[in-house]
C-alpha positions as CSV (number, residue, x, y, z in Angstrom):
1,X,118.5,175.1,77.0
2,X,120.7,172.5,75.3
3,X,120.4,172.7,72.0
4,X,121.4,169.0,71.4
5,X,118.5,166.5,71.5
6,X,119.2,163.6,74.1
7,X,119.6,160.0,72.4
8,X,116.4,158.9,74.1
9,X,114.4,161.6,72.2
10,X,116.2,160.7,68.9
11,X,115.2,157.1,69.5
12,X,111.5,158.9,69.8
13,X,111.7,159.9,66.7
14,X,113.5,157.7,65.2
15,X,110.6,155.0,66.2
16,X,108.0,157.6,64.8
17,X,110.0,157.5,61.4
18,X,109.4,153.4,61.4
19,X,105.8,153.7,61.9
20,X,104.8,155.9,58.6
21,X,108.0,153.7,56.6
22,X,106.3,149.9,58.1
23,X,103.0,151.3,57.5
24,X,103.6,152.0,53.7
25,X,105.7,149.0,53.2
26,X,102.8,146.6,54.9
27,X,100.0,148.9,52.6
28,X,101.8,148.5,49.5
29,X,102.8,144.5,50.1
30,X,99.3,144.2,50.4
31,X,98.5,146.0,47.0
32,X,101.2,144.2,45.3
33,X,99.5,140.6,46.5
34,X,96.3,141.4,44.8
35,X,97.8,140.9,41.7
36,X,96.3,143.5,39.2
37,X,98.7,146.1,41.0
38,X,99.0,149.7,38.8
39,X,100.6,153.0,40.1
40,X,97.6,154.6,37.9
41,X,94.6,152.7,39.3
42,X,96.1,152.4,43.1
43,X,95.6,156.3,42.6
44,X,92.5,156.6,40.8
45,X,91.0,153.7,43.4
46,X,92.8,154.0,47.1
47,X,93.2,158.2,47.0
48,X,91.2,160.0,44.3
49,X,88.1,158.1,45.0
50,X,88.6,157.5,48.7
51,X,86.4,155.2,50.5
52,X,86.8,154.2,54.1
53,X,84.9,150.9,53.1
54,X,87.2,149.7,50.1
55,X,89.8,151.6,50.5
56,X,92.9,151.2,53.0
57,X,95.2,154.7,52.7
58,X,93.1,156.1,55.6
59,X,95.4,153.8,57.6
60,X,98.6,154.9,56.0
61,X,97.4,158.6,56.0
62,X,96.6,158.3,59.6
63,X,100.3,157.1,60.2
64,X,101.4,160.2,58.1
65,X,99.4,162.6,60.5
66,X,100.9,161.0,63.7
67,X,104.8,161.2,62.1
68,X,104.2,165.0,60.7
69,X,102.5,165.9,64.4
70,X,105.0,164.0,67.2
71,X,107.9,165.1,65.3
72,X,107.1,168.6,65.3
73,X,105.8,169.0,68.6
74,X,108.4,166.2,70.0
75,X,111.5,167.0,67.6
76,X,111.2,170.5,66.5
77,X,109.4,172.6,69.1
78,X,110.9,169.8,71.9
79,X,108.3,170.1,74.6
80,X,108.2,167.6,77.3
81,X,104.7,166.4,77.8
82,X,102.7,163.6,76.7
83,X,99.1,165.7,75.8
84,X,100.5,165.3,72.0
85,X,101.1,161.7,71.8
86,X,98.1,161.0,73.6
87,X,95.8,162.7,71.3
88,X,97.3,160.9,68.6
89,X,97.4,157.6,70.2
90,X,93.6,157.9,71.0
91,X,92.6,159.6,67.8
92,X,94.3,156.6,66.1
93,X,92.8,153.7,68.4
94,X,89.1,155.8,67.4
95,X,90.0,155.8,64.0
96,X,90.7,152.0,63.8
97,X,88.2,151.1,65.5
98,X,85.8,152.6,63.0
99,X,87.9,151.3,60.4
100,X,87.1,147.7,61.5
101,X,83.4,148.6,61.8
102,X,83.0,149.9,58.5
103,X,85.5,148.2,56.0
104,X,83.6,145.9,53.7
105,X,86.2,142.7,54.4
106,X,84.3,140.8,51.4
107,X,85.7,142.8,48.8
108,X,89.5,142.6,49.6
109,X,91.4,139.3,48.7
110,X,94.1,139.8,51.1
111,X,92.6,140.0,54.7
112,X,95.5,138.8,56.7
113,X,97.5,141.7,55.4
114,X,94.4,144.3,56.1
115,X,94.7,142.7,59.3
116,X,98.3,143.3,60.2
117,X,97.7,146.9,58.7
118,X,95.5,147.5,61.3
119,X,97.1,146.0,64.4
120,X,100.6,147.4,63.3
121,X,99.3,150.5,63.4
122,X,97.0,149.9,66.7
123,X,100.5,148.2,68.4
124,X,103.2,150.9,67.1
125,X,100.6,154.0,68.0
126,X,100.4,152.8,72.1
127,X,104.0,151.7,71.9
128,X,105.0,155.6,70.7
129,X,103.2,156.7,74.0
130,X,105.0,154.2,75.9
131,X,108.3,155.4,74.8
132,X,107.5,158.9,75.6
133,X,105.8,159.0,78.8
134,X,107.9,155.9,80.5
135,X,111.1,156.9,79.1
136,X,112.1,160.0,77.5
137,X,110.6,162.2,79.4
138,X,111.7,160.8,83.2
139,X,115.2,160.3,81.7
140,X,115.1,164.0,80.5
141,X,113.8,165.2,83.6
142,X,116.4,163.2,85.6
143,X,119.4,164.6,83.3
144,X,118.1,168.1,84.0
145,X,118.1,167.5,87.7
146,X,121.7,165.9,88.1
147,X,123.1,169.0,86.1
148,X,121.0,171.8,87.7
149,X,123.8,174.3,89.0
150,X,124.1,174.1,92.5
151,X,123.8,176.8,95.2
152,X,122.8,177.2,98.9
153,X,119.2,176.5,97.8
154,X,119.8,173.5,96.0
155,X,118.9,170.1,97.7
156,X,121.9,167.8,98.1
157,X,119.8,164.2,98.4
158,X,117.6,164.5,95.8
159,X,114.6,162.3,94.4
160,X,115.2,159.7,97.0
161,X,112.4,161.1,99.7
162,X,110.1,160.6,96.6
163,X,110.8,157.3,96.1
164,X,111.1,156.2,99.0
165,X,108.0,157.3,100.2
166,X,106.3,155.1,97.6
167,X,106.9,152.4,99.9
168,X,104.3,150.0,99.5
169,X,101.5,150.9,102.2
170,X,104.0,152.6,104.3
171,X,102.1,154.1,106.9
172,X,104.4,157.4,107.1
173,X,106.9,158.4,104.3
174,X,110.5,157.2,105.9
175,X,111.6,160.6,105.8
176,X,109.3,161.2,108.7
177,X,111.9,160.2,110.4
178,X,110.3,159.0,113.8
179,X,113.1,157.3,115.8
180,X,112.9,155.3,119.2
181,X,114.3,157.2,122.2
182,X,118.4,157.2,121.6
183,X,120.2,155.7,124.8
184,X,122.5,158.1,126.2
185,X,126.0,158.7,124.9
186,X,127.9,156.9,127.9
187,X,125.2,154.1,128.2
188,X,127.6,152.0,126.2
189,X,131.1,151.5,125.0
190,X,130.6,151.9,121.0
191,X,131.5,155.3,121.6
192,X,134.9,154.5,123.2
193,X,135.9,152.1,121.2
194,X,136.0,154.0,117.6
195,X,138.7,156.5,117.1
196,X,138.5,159.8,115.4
197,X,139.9,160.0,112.6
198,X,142.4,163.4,112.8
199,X,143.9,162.6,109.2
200,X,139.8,163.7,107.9
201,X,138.9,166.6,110.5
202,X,137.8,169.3,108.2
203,X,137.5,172.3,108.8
204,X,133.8,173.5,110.1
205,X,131.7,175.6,108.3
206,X,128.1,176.0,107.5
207,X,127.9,173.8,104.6
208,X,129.6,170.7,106.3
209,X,126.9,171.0,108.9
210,X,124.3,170.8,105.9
211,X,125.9,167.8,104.9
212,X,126.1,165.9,108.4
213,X,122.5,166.9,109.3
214,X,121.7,164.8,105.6
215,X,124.1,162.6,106.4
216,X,122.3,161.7,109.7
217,X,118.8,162.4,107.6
218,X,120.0,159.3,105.5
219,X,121.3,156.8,108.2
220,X,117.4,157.5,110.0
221,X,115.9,157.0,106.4
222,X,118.6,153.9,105.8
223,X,117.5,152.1,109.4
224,X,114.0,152.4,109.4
225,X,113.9,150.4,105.9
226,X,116.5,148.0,106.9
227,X,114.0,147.7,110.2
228,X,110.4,147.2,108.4
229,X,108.7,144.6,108.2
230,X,108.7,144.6,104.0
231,X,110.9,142.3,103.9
232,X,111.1,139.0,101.5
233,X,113.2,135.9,101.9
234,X,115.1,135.7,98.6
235,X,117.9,132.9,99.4
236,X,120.2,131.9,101.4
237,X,123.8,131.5,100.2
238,X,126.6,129.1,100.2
239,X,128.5,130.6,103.2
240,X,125.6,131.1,105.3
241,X,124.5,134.9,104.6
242,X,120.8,135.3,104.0
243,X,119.0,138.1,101.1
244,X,115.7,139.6,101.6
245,X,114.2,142.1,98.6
246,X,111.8,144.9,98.8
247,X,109.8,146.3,96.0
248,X,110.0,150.6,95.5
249,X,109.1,153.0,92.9
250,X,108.2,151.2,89.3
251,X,109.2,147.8,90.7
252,X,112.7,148.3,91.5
253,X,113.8,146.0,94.5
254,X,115.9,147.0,97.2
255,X,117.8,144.4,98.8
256,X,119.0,143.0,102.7
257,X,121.6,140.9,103.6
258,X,122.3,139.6,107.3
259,X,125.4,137.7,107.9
260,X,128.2,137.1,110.3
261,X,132.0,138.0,109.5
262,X,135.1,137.2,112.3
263,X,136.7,140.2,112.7
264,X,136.1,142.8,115.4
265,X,133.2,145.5,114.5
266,X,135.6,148.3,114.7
267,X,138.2,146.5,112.3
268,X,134.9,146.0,110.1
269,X,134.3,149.7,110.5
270,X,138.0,150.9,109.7
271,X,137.6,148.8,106.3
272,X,134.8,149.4,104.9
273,X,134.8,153.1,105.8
274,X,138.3,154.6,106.2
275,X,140.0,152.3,103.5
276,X,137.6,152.8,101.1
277,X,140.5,153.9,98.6
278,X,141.6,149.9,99.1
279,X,138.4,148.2,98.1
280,X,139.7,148.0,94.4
281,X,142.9,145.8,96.3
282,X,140.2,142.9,97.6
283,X,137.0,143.5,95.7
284,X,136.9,142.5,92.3
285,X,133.7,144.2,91.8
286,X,135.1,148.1,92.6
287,X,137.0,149.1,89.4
288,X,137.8,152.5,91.2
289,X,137.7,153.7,94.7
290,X,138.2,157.6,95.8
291,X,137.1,159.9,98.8
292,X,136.4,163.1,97.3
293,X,136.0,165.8,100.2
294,X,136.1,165.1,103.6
295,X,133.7,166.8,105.4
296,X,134.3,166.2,109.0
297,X,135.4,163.5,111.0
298,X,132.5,160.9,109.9
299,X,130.9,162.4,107.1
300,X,132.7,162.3,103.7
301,X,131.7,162.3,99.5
302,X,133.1,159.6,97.3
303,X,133.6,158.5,94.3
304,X,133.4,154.8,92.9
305,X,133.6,153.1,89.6
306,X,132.1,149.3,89.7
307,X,133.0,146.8,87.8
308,X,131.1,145.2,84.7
309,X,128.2,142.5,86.0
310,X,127.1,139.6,84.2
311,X,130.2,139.3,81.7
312,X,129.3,142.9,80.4
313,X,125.5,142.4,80.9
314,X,125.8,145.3,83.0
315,X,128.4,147.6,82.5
316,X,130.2,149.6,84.4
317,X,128.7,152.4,86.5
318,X,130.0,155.8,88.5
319,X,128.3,156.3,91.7
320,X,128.7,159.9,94.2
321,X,127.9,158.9,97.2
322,X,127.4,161.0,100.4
323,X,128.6,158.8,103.5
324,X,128.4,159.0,107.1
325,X,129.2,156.6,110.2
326,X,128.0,156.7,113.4
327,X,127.3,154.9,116.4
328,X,123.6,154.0,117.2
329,X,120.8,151.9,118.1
330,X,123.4,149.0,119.2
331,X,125.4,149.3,115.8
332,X,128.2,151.1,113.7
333,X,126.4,152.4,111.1
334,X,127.6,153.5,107.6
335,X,124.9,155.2,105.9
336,X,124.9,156.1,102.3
337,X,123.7,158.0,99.2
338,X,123.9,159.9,96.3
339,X,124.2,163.8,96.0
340,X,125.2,166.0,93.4
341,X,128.7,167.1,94.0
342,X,129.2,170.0,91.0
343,X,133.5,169.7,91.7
344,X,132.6,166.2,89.9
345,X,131.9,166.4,86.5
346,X,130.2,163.0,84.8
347,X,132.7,160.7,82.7
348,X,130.9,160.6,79.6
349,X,132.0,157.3,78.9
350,X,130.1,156.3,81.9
351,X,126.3,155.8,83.3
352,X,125.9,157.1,86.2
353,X,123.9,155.0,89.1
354,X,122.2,156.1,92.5
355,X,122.0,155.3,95.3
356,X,119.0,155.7,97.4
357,X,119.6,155.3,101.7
358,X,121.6,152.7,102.4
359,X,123.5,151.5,105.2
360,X,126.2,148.9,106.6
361,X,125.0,148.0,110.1
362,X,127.5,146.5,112.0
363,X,126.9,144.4,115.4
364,X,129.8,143.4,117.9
365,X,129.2,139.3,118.8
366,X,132.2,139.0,120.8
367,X,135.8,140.2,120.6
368,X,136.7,139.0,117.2
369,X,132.8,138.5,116.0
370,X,130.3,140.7,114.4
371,X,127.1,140.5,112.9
372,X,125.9,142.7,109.5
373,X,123.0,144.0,107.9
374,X,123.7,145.6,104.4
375,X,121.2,147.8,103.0
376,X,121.6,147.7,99.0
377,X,119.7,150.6,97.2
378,X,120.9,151.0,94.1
379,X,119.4,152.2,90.9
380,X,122.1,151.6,88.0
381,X,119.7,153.5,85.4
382,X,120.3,152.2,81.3
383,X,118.5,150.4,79.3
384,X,118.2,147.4,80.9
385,X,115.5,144.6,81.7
386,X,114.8,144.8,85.6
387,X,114.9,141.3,86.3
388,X,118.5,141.1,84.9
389,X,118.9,144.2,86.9
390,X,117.0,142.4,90.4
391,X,119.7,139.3,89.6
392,X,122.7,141.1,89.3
393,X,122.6,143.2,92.1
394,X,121.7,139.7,94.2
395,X,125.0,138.2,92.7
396,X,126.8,141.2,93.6
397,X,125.8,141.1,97.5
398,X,127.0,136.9,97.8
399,X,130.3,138.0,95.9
400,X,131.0,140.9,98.3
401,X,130.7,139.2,101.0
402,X,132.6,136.0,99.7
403,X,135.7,138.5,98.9
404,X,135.3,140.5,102.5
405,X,135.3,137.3,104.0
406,X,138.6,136.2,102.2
407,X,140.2,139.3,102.9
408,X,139.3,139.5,106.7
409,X,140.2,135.8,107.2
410,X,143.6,136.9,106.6
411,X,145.1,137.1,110.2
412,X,147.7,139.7,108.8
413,X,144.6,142.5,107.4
414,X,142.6,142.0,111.1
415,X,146.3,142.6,113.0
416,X,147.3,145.6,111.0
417,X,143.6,147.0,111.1
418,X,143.6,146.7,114.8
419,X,146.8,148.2,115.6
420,X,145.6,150.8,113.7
421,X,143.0,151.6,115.4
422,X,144.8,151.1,119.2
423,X,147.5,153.6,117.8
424,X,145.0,156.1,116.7
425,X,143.2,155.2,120.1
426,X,146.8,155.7,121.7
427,X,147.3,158.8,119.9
428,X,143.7,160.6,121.0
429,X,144.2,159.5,124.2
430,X,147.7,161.5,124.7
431,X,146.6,164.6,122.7
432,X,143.5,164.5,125.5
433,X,146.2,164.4,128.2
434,X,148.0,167.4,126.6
435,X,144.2,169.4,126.8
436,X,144.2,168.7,130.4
């Protein structure tokens, strides 16, 4: 194990330390105040001749016994449950309220401070269980599981069937994965009309088939919960794009946005999934753009670095991201989501995000017109309120879209993506000819 305590759990009990130091400052404020304050008969009356009635070190000894028990359970012997500090938050909340029952509050001359003794120690005792049970240990747990080493049995999505199957009174878990009957492959076009991509054919092997079968596990999981019926209206923007949000998990909000963009779907598909090394060029809010492995001819890992939110509200993030595109159900779809890739180590310098399934669906309108849905699943982890968090990601949606729009507008990017993809068309179709 890691010898090195994480800087959540040195927060812990660093918090602990404040409790027993505010609990003594607050006791011995309220000493001084009475005015006849001596270190001799503070002694003789608050500890030699202890009563629960007159005296008030119960409270401050009771802070003492919580500090010397969470720090050696929680610093020392490091374990990661939260029996410990529930005992102690318990035991403390019994204590007081016997303390209240039983203190004589005729005698004392400072009652407001007796009174903030108490609740200090009421407040500080709950908000020590709070810390520990809703933050260090899931972020502990979570650092363990993106650095587990990896092997054939390790899973390469992980967490997000949990939490997505906390769906709000979902009637199956989404990675049930129940799927209308699939039209047949030459029922349409969509096949046709996007080229393989020869410059990513890997070579096959059994682990590239684990991948595309997640890879097609997450575009199912992706369009069922860009499909439900979840779904609430959030705004709609300037340039006529409207943003629905979802609640998951602890009150995290996924988020949908359905717009129109004029450039052919299969341009729209050569962007946003073969040039994803050029998103940094056009999109302000992608510091850094990478595909790490290709995998086969639709499935790939990336990296990308985003850029800070909220003038540094949010900073910035590193997201690996499993991706795959395929034709279905009427639409391109790009489907998305985090894995652990062990060839990537974790910038230190840098929080690392999720993202849970996600998708780009993208429907042709005409020649030169399609329609998209964008699934945005993203959980950007840190310290940070989720409300900021909820408005952020919101911003970030309307200012993609504003600077895809400005960059496919451009009559020069649609031309040179389209010849691209006739040439690659032109090229499939003549290495075909050379099969026969």
């Amino acid at each position: 194990r890691n010898e090195t305590m994480s800087p959540i759990r040195r927060f812990f009990c660093l918090f602990v330390t404040f409790d027993l130091l505010l609990t003594c400052l607050i006791w011995l404020i309220s000493l001084v105040l009475t005015g006849e304050f001596n270190f001799y008969n503070v002694i003789h009356k608050e500890i030699l001749h202890y009563c629960i009635r007159t005296s008030s070190f119960d409270i401050v000894m009771a802070s003492a016994a919580r500090f010397v028990i969470l720090l050696l359970f929680y610093a020392l012997l490091r374990i990661n449950h939260w029996i410990i500090v529930a005992i102690t938050t318990a035991s403390t909340c019994f204590f007081l309220v016997a303390k209240v029952c039983l203190f004589d509050w005729d005698t004392t001359s400072n009652q407001v401070l007796q009174v903030m003794l108490i609740l200090s120690s009421f407040i500080v005792s709950w908000a020590e269980a709070w810390l520990l049970d809703i933050r260090v240990i899931p972020h502990e747990r979570n650092a363990v599981n993106a650095t587990t080493d990896f092997d054939e049995r390790t899973p390469l999505i992980r967490n997000y069937p949990n939490i997505h199957s906390r769906l709000d009174a979902l009637s199956e878990s989404i990675y049930s994965f129940y799927s209308p009957a699939e039209s047949p492959e030459d029922s349409g076009d969509e096949f046709e009309r996007i080229p393989h991509r020869k410059i990513r054919t890997a070579k096959p092997c059994s682990t590239n088939e684990n991948y595309h079968a997640k890879g097609e596990e997450i575009l199912e999981a992706a369009w069922q919960v860009l499909n439900n019926d979840k779904w609430d209206f959030e705004k709609d923007t300037a340039e006529g794009d409207t943003i629905y949000s979802q609640k998951v998990g602890k009150g995290q909000k996924i988020f949908r946005l359905i717009g129109t963009l004029n450039i052919p779907s299969t341009a729209l598909q050569e962007l946003l999934f073969n040039k994803i090394e050029d998103f940094p060029k056009w999109n302000p809010t992608v510091k850094e753009a990478k595909i790490v492995q290709v995998l086969d001819s639709y499935t790939d890992i990336t990296s990308q670095i985003s850029s800070e939110v909220g003038n540094g509200l949010i900073a910035c993030r590193e997201f690996v991201t499993l991706r795959f595109c395929k034709p279905k159900y009427g639409h391109i779809i790009i489907a998305s989501a985090s894995i652990t890739w062990p060839p990537i180590s974790s910038d230190s310098s840098l929080i690392r995000g999720e993202n849970g399934p996600g998708c780009w669906a993208i429907r042709s309108i005409s020649e030169d017109r399609c329609e998209v849905r964008w699934l945005l699943n993203s959980k950007i982890n840190g310290w940070l309120p989720q409300y900021a968090v909820d408005s952020a990601l919101a911003g970030v949606m309307t200012d993609n879209m504003s600077y895809l729009r400005k960059y496919t507008s451009s009559s020069i990017t649609t031309t040179i993506i389209q010849n691209k993809l006739n040439d690659e068309e032109e090229n499939l179709e003549n290495i075909q000819e050379i099969k026969k």
